[in-house]
C-alpha positions in Angstrom: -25.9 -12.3 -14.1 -24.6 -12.9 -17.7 -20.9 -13.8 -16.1 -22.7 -16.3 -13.5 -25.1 -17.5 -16.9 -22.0 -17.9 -18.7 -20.0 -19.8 -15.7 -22.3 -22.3 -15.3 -22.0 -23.4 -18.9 -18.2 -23.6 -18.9 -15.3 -25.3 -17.6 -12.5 -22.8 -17.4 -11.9 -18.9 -17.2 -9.1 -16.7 -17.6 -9.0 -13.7 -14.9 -6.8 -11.1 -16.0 -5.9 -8.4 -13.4 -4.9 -8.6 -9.2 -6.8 -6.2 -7.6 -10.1 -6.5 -5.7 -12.3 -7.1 -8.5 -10.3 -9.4 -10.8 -9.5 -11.5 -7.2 -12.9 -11.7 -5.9 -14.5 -12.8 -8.9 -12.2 -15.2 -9.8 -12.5 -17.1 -6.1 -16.5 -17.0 -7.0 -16.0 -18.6 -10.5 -13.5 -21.2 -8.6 -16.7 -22.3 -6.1 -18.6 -22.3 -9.2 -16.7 -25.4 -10.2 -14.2 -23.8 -13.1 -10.6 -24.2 -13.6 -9.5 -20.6 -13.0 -6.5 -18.9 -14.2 -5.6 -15.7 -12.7 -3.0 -13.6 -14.8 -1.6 -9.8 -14.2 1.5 -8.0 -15.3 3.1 -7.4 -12.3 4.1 -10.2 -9.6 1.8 -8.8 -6.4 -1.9 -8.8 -6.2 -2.9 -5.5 -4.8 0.0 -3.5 -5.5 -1.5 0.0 -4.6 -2.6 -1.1 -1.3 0.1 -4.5 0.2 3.3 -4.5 0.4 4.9 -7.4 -2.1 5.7 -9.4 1.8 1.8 -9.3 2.3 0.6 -9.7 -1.2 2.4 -13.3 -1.2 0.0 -14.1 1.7 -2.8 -13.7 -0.7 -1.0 -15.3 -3.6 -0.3 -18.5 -1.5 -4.2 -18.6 -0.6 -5.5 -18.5 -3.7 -3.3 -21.5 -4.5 -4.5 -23.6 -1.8 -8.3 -22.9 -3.1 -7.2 -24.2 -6.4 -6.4 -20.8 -8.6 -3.7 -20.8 -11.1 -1.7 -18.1 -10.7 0.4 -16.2 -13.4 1.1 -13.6 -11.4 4.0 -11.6 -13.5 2.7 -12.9 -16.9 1.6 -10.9 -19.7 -1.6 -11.8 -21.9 -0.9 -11.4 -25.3 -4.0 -12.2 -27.2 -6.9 -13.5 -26.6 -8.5 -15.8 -29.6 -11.7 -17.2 -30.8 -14.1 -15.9 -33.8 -17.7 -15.8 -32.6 -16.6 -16.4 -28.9 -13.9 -16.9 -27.1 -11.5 -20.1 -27.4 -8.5 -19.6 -25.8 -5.7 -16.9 -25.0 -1.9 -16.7 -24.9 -0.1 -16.0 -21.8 3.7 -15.2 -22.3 3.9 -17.6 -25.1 1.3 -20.3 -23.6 -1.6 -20.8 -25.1 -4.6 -21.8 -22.6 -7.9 -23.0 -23.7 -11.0 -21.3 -22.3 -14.4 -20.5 -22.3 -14.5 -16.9 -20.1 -12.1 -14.3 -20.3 -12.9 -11.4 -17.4 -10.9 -8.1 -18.2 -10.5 -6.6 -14.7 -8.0 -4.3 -15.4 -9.2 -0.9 -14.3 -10.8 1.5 -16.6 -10.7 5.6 -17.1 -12.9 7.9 -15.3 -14.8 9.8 -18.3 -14.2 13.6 -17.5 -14.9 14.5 -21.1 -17.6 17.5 -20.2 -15.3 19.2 -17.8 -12.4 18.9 -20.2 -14.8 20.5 -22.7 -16.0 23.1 -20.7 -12.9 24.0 -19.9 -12.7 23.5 -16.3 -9.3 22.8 -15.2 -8.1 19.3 -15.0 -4.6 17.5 -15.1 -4.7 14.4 -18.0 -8.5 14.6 -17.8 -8.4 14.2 -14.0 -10.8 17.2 -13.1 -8.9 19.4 -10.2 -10.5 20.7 -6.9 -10.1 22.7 -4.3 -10.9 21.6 -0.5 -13.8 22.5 -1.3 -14.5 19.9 -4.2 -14.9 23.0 -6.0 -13.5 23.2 -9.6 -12.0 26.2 -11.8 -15.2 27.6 -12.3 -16.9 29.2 -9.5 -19.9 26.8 -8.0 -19.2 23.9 -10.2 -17.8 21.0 -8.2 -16.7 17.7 -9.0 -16.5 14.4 -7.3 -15.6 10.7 -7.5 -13.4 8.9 -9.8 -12.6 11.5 -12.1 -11.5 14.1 -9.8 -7.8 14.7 -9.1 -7.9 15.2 -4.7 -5.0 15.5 -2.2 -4.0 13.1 0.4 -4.5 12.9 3.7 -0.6 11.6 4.5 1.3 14.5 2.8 -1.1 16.4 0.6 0.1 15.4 -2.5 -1.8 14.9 -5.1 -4.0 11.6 -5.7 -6.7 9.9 -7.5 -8.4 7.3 -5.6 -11.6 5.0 -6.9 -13.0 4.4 -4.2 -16.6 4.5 -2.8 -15.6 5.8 0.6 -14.0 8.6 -0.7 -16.3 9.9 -3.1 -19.2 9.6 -0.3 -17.0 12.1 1.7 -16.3 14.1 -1.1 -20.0 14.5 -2.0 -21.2 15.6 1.7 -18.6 18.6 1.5 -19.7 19.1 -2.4 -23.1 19.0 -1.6 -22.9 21.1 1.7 -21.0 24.1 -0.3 -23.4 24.1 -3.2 -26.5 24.4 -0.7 -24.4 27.7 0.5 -22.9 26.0 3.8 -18.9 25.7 4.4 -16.9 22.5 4.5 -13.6 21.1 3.6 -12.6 18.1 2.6 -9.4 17.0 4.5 -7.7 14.6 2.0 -7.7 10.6 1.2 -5.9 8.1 2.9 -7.3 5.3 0.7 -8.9 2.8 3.9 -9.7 0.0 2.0 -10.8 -3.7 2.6 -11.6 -6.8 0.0 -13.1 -10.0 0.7 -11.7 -12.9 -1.3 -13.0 -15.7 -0.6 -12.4 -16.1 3.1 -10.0 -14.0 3.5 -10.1 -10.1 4.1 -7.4 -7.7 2.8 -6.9 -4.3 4.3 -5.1 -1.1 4.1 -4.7 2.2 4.8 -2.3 5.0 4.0 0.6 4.6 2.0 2.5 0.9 1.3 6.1 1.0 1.7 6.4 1.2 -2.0 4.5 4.5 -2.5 5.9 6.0 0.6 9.2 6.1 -0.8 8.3 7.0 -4.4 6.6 10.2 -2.4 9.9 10.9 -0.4 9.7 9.3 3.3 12.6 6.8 4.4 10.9 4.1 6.3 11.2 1.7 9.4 7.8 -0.9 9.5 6.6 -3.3 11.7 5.0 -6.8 10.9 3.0 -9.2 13.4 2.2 -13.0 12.3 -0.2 -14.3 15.0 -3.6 -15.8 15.9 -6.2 -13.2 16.7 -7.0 -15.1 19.8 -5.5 -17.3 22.7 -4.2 -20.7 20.7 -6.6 -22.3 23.2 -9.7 -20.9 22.3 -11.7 -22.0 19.6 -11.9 -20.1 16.1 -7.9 -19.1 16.7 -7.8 -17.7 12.9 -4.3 -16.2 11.8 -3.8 -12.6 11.0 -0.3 -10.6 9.2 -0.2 -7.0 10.9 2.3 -4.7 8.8 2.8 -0.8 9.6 4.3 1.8 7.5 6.2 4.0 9.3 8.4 7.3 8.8 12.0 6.6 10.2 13.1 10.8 10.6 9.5 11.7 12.7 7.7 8.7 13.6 4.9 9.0 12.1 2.4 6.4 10.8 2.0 6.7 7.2 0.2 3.2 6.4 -1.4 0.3 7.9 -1.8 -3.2 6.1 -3.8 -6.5 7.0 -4.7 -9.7 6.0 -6.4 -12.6 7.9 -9.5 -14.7 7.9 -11.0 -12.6 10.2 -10.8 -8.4 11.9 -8.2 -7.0 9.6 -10.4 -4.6 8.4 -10.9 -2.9 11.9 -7.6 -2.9 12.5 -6.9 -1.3 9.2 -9.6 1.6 10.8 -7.9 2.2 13.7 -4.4 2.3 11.7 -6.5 4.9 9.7 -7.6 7.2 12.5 -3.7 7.3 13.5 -2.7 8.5 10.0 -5.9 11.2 10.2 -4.6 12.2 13.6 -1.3 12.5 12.6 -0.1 9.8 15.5 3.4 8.6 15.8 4.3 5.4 16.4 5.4 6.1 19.8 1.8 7.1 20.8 0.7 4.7 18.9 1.6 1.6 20.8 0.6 2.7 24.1 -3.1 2.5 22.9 -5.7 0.5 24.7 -7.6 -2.3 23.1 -10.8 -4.5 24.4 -9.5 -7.8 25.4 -11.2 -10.9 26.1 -10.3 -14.3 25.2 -13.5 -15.3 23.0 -12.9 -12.3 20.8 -8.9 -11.6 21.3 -5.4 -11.9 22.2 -4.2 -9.5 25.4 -1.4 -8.7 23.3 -3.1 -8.0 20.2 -1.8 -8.3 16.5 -2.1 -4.8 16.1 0.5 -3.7 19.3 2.8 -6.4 18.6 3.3 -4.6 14.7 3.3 -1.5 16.4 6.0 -2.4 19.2 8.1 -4.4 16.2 8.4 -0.8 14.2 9.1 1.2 17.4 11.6 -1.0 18.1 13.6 -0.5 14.3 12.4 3.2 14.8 14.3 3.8 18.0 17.7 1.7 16.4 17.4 3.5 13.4 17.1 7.1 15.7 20.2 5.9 17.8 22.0 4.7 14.8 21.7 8.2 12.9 22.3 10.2 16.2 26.0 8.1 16.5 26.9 8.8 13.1 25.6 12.4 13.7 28.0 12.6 17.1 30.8 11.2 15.1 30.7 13.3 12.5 30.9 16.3 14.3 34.0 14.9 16.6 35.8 14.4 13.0 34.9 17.6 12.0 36.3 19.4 15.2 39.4 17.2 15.3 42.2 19.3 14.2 43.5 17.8 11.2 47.6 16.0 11.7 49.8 17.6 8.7 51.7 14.5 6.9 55.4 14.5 7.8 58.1 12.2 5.2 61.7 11.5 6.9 64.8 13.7 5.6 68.3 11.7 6.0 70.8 14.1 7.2 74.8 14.0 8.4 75.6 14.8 11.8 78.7 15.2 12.8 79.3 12.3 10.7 76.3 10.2 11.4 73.3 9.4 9.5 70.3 10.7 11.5 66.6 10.7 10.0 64.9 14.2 10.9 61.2 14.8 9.8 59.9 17.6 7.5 56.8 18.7 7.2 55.1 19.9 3.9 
C-alpha cells in the first residue's frame, strides 16, 4: 500500500532487479502512469528460470508497454537526503521519485546456525525427510539447503510450491508418520503484465554448469488455429540431455497456457521421461481452445529431431574410430639410390 501511496504521487521509478518481483511490479507502476526504468546487472530477465533466447521475449515486451530497460547496467548509487532524488546507472544519472530494490534477499537461518544444527553458508541441511542434524528437528522453506529432483544435487529454491511440499512431509514425520520428500524441480510461473512466464527443471545454462551436454527444442506458434479468434502467440523451449534423452527442463512464454504446459514438462522431469516418449503424448484438441499440433509437440519433435542427429553423429565418429584403431598402421618407407649393373635404380627402405 505505501509503494501504490507513493506511485500515485510521483512521475518516475527506478526498478532495480529482473526476476518476478522486480518485473511484475514495475509493469503495475507503468499502468499506474510512471516513467519506469527497469535496471539489473546481468542482460536477461529471469536468468535462473529462461534461457537468454526466451528472456529477450520478455525484454522486447516490456519495451512495447513502455519500460526502459537497462538490462546489463549496474546502479551505482542512489542519491537524495530526506528522500530519494535520483540514481546513477553506469555513469547516468536519472532523476526519480521511487527506487524499488528487488534484488533478492537472505533466508535468516541464524537459530539453526546457533544451535548448531548442520547447515552449508547458513543454508540449514536436510535429509529426505526435512529432518535436520538433530534428531526430530526439521526445517523447511527458504533457508533450507534440499536436493533436486533432475540430478539430486544440491539446491536452494524460494519458492512457495516447494516449501508447501516440504512442510506436508515435515509435518507428517513430526506427527510420527513416514514420508519423503523427492527433490525440487523449481515449476514456476510469473505474470507480467499480460504475459505469463514459465519453467521447469533446469535452463540450458544450469544444466551445463551441473554436467549434462544438451540438444533443445523451441516452438514459435499460435496456441490456436490462425483462424479462430483469440490466436495468442506462444515460445515452447525444452531442455534436453543429448547422451540419454532425457528431459531436464521445460520453458514458456506467451499471453496465454504456458504455465500448463510448463506442468506437464514438469511431470516428464518427475517421471524421468525421455524425449522420445515424450512426443508421442496425447493432448485435448479443439479449435476454440488449441492447435492439433500443439506448441508443446512441435518443441518436443524439434529436440528429438537434433537428439537423433546428434546420436547418429556420435555413433559415426564412434564406428570410425574403432576402424582407425583396428587398421594396421603402414610403416613409412624413404627411397635408397643404388647402382646396378651400372644403372641408377631407386629401391625403398624401410625404418
Amino acid at each position: 500500500m505505501e509503494l501504490k501511496e507513493a506511485a500515485l504521487k510521483g512521475k518516475r521509478a527506478v526498478v532495480v532487479g529482473g526476476g518476478a518481483i522486480g518485473l511484475e511490479i514495475a509493469i503495475a507502476l507503468k499502468e499506474l502512469g510512471l516513467d519506469v526504468y527497469v535496471t539489473k546487472r546481468s542482460p536477461p530477465p529471469f536468468p535462473r528460470n529462461l534461457d537468454a533466447d526466451m528472456g529477450e521475449i520478455v525484454r522486447r515486451y516490456l519495451e512495447s508497454k513502455g519500460l526502459r530497460i537497462l538490462f546489463g547496467k549496474k546502479i551505482e548509487r542512489i542519491i537524495g537526503s530526506d528522500q530519494v532524488e535520483s540514481v546513477e546507472i553506469d555513469g547516468e544519472i536519472i532523476q526519480t521519485d521511487i527506487v524499488v530494490m528487488a534484488v533478492g534477499g537472505t533466508p535468516e537461518s541464524g537459530l539453526a546456525v546457533e544451535a548448531g544444527i548442520a547447515h552449508n553458508n547458513g543454508a540449514i541441511i536436510t535429509n529426505e525427510r526435512m529432518e535436520t542434524s538433530v534428531e526430530d528437528v526439521y526445517a523447511i522453506g527458504d533457508c533450507v539447503l534440499s536436493f533436486s529432483g533432475v540430478d539430486n544435487k544440491p539446491v536452494q529454491t524460494a519458492l512457495a510450491t516447494t516449501t508447501f511440499r516440504e512442510a506436508v512431509v515435515a509435518g507428517i514425520n513430526a506427527a510420527g508418520g513416514e514420508m519423503v520428500y523427492d527433490g525440487c524441480i523449481g515449476t514456476f510461473v510469473s505474470c507480467v503484465g499480460d504475459l505469463e512466464i514459465a519453467s521447469t527443471g533446469y535452463n540450458s545454462r544450469i544444466a551445463e554448469k551441473n554436467g549434462f551436454k544438451l540438444v533443445t527444442g523451441r516452438a514459435n506458434m499460435q496456441i490456436k488455429p490462425a483462424w479462430m479468434p483469440g490466436a495468442k502467440e506462444i515460445s515452447v523451449k525444452l531442455v534436453v540431455d543429448s547422451e540419454s534423452g532425457r528431459i531436464l527442463g521445460g520453458q514458456a512464454v506467451g499471453e496465454e497456457g504456458a504455465a500448463w504446459r510448463v506442468n506437464i514438462v514438469a511431470l516428464a522431469i518427475k517421471t524421468k521421461m525421455s524425449i522420445e516418449e515424450f512426443r508421442t503424448i496425447e493432448l485435448a484438441y479443439c479449435p476454440a481452445v488449441s492447435n492439433l499440433y500443439d506448441p508443446l509437440l512441435v518443441a518436443a519433435d524439434t529436440a528429438f529431431k537434433r537428439f537423433n542427429r546428434k546420436r547418429m553423429i556420435d555413433y559415426s565418429k564412434r564406428i570410425r574410430e574403432e576402424r582407425m584403431a583396428e587398421t594396421p598402421v603402414v610403416q613409412r618407407t624413404t627411397a635408397t639410390t643404388v647402382d646396378v649393373k651400372g644403372d641408377s635404380k631407386h629401391i625403398p627402405s624401410v625404418k
